[in-house]
C-alpha positions as CSV (number, residue, x, y, z in Angstrom):
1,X,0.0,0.0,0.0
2,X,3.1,2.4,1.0
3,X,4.6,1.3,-2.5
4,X,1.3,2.4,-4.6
5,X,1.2,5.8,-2.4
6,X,4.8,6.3,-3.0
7,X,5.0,5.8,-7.1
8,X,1.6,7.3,-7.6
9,X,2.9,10.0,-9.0
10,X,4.8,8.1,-11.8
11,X,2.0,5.8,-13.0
12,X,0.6,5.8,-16.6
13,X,-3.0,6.6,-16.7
14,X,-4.2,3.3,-16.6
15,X,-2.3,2.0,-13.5
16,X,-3.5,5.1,-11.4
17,X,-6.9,3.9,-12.4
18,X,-5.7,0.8,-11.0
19,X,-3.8,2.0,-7.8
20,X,-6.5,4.3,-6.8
21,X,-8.8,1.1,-6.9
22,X,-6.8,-1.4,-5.0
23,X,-6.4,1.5,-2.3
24,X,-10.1,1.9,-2.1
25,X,-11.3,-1.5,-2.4
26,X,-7.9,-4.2,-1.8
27,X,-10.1,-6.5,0.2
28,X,-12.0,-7.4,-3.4
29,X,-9.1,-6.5,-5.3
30,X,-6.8,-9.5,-3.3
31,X,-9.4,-12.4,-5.5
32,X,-9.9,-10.9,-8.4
33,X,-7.8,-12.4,-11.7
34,X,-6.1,-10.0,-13.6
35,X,-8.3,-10.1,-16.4
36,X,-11.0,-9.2,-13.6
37,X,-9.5,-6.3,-12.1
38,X,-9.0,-4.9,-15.5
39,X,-12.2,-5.1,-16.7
40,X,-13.5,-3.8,-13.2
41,X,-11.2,-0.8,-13.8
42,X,-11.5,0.0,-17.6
43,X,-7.4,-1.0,-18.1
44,X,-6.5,-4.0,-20.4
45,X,-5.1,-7.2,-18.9
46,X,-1.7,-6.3,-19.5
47,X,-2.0,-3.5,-18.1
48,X,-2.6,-4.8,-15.0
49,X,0.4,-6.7,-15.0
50,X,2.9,-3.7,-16.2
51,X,1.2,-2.3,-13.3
52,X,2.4,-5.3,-10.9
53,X,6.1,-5.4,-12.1
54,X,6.1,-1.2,-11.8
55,X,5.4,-1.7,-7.9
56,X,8.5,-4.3,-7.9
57,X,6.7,-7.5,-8.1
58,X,7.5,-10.2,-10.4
59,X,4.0,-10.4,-12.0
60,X,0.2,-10.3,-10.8
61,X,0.2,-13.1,-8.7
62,X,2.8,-12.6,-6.5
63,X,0.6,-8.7,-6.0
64,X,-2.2,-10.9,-5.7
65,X,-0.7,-13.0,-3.0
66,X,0.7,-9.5,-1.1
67,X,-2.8,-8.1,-0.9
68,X,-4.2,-11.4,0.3
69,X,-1.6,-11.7,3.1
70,X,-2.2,-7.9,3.4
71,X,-6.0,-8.7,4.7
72,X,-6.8,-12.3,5.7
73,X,-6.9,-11.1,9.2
74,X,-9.3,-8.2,8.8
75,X,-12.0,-9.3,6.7
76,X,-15.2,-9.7,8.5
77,X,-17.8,-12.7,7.5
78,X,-20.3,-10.4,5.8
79,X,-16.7,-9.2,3.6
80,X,-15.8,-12.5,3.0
81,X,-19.1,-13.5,1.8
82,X,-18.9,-10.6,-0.7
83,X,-16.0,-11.8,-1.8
84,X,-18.2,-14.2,-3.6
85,X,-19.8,-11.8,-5.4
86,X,-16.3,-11.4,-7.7
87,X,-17.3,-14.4,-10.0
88,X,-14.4,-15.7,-9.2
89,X,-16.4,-18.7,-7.6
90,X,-20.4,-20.5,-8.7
91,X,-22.3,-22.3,-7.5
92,X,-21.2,-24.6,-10.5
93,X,-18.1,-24.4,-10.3
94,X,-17.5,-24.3,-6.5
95,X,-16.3,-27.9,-6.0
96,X,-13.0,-27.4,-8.6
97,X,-12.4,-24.1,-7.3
98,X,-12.3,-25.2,-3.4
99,X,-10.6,-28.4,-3.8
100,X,-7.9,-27.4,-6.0
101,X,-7.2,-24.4,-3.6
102,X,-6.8,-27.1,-0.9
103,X,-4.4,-28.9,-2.7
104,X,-2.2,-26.1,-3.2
105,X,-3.1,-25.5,0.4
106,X,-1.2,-28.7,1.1
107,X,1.3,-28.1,-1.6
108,X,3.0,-24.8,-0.2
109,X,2.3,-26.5,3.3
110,X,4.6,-29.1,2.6
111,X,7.4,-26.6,1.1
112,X,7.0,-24.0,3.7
113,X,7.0,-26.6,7.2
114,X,10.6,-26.9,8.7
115,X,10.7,-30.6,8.8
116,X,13.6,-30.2,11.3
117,X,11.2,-28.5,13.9
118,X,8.2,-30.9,13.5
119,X,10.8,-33.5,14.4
120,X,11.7,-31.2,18.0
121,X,8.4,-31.1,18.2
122,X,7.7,-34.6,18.4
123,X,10.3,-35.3,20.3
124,X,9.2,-32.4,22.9
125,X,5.8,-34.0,23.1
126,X,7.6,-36.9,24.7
127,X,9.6,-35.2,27.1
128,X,6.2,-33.0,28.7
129,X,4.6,-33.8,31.6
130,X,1.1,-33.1,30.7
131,X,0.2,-31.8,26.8
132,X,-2.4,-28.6,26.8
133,X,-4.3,-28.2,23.5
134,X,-5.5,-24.8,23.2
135,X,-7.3,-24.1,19.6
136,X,-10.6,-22.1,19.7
137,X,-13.5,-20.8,17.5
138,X,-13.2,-22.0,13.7
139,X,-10.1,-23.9,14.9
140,X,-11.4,-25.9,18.0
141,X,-12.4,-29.1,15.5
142,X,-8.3,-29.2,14.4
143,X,-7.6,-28.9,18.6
144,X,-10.4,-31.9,19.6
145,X,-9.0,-34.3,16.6
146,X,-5.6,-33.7,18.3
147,X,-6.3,-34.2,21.4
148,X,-8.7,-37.6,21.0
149,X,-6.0,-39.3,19.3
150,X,-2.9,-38.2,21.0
151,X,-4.6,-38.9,24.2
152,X,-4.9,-42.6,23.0
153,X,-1.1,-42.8,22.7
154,X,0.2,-40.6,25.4
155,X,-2.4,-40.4,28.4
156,X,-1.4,-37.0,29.4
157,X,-3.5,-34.7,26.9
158,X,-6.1,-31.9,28.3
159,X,-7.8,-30.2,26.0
160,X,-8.5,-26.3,27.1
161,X,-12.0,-25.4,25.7
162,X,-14.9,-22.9,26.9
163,X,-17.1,-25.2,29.3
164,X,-17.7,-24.6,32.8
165,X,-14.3,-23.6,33.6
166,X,-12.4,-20.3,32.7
167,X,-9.5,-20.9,29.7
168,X,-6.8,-19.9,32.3
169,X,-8.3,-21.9,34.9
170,X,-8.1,-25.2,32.8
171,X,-4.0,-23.6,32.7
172,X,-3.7,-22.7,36.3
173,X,-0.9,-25.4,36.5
174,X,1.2,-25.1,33.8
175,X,4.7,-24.4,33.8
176,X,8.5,-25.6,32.4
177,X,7.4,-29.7,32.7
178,X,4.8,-29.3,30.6
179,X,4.2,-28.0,26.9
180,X,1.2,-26.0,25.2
181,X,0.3,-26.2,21.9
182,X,-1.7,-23.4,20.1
183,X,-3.9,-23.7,16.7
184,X,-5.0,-20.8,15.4
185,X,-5.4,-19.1,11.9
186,X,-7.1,-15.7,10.5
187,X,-9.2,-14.3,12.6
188,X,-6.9,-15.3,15.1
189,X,-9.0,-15.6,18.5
190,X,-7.5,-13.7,20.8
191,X,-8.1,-16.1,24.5
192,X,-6.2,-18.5,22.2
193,X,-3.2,-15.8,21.9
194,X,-3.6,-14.6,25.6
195,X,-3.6,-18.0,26.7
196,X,-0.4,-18.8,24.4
197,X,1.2,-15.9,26.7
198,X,0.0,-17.0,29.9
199,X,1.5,-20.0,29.3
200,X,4.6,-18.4,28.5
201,X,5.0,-16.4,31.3
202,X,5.3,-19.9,33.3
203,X,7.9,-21.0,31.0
204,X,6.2,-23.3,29.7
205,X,7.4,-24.5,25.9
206,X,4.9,-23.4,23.4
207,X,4.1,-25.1,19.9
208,X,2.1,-22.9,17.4
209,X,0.4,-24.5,14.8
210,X,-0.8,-21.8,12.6
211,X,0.0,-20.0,9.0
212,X,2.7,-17.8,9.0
213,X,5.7,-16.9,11.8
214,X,4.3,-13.6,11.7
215,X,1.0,-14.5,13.1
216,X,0.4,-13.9,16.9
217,X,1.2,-17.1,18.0
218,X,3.9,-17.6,16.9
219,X,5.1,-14.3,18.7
220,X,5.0,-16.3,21.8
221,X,6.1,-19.9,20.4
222,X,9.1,-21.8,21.0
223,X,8.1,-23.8,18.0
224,X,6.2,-23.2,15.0
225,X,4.7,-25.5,12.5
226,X,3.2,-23.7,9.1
227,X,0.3,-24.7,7.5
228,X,-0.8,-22.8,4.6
229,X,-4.7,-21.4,5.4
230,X,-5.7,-19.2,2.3
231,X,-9.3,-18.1,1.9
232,X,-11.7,-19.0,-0.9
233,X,-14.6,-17.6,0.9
234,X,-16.6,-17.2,4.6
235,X,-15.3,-20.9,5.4
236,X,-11.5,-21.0,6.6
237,X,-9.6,-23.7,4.9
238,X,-8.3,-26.2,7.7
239,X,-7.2,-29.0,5.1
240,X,-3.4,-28.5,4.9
241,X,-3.6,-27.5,9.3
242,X,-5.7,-31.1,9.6
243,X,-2.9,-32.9,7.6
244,X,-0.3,-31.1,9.4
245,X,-1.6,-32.7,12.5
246,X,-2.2,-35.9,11.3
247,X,1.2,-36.6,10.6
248,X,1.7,-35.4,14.0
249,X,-0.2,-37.8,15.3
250,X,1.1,-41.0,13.3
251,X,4.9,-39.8,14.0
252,X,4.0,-39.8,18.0
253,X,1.8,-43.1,17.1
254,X,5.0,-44.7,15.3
255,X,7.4,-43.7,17.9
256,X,5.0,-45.7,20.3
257,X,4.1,-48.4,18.2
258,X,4.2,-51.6,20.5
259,X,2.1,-49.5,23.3
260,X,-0.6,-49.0,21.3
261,X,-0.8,-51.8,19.4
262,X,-1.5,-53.5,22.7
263,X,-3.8,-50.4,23.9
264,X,-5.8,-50.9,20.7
265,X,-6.4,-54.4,20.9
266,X,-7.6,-53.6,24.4
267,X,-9.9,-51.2,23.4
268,X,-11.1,-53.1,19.9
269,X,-12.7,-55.5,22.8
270,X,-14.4,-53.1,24.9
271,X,-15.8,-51.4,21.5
272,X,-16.8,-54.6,20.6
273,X,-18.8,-55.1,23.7
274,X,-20.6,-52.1,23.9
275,X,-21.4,-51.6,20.2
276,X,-18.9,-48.6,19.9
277,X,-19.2,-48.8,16.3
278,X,-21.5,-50.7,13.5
279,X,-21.3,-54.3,13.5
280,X,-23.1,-54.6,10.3
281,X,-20.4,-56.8,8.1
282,X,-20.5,-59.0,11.5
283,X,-24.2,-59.5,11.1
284,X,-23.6,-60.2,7.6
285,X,-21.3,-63.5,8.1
């Protein structure tokens, strides 16, 4: 935004139509293609992307991806649902459009992620006393999938949700034995940052799973593990987090292997027993 302020002064015609539009409107601006914005403006397609490389980017996407990074945390529901309105997503052709940004999702996930630090991560998980799992609002589903299956491998999980007790009474105990990890992406809720610094002020070591090291909790973080969250509409995109933490899980699982091989076949009997789950192919033989 600085950049287009600065070099107003020293844009064609066309790309002031085009800067003075981003800097009114960058939250629709951010989804549009370039043949969109164009056409939106009056300016030609290639316009557009002069108009990119003249700010110092190396084409339309990578301005694209600026202004998206730029917003994701400020957009409101009711502005992300007029997002929709940009034709850049139908009712027809919603399926392609939201799956193939969830594989790319997964894509830059895997490029971005420091393998080394998932690795300290695991190992940490093993060293902690008890494992709190903090993740709230739109991310509480990613923090309850965590916690059920690590708690079937490690016995020492809590998961910190809203119930009857406060957030930071569910952490009154924490400190330097014991680890916290965070999972949170934009809007970041803020209990789940204040709690991330609570936790910190008891020394306790902190893992942030969330999209970017600049996010807020990673400020407080002794680890961080990226998963790549970009938005396609009101819905956040949790598939690349969810995968993120799967592989968690089956690291911590293969790590522990002969433990829960026995802990499973325990609990494939009680299941059994009390008709946990469908027993329809049983029936059948």
């Amino acid at each position: 935004m600085e950049s287009i302020q600065n070099k107003f002064a020293r844009l064609s015609r066309g790309q002031k139509l085009l800067a003075d539009y981003i800097l009114k409107h960058y939250d629709k601006a951010a989804f549009m293609t370039a043949d969109n914005l164009g056409l939106s403006v009056g300016v030609s397609e290639s316009t557009v992307v002069r108009f990119a490389n003249k700010l110092g980017f190396n084409g339309y996407p990578k301005l694209q991806k600026s202004l998206q990074e730029l917003i994701k945390n400020k957009l409101t529901s009711v502005q992300r649902i007029e997002l929709l309105s940009n034709d850049f997503m139908t009712q027809e052709n919603a399926l392609n459009v939201v799956l193939k940004a969830d594989m790319e999702n997964i894509r830059a996930t895997l490029e971005k992620i420091n393998h080394q630090t998932f690795d300290d991560v695991v190992n940490s998980l093993f060293k902690a006393r008890k494992i709190y799992i903090i993740g709230l609002r739109g991310s509480s589903a990613l923090a309850e999938f965590l916690a059920f299956y690590l708690n079937l491998i490690l016995d020492n999980v809590k998961l910190v949700a809203y119930g009857v007790s406060d957030i930071f009474e569910q952490m009154f105990n924490v400190d330097e034995k014991d680890i916290v990890i965070g999972i949170g992406f934009p809007r970041y809720a803020i209990i789940t940052v204040e709690a991330l610094a609570f936790a910190r002020s008891k020394n306790t070591s902190i893992v942030a799973i969330t999209d970017s090291l600049l996010s807020p909790l990673a400020a407080n973080a002794n680890y961080t593990l990226i998963a790549q969250s970009n938005i396609t509409s009101f819905v956040d995109s949790l598939v690349a987090p969810l995968s993120v933490i799967n592989a968690l899980i089956i690291a911590v699982g293969l790590r522990e292997k002969e433990k829960i091989s026995s802990k499973f076949s325990t609990l494939e009997n009680i299941w059994e027993e009390y008709n946990v789950y469908s027993l329809k192919d049983k029936d059948k033989k």
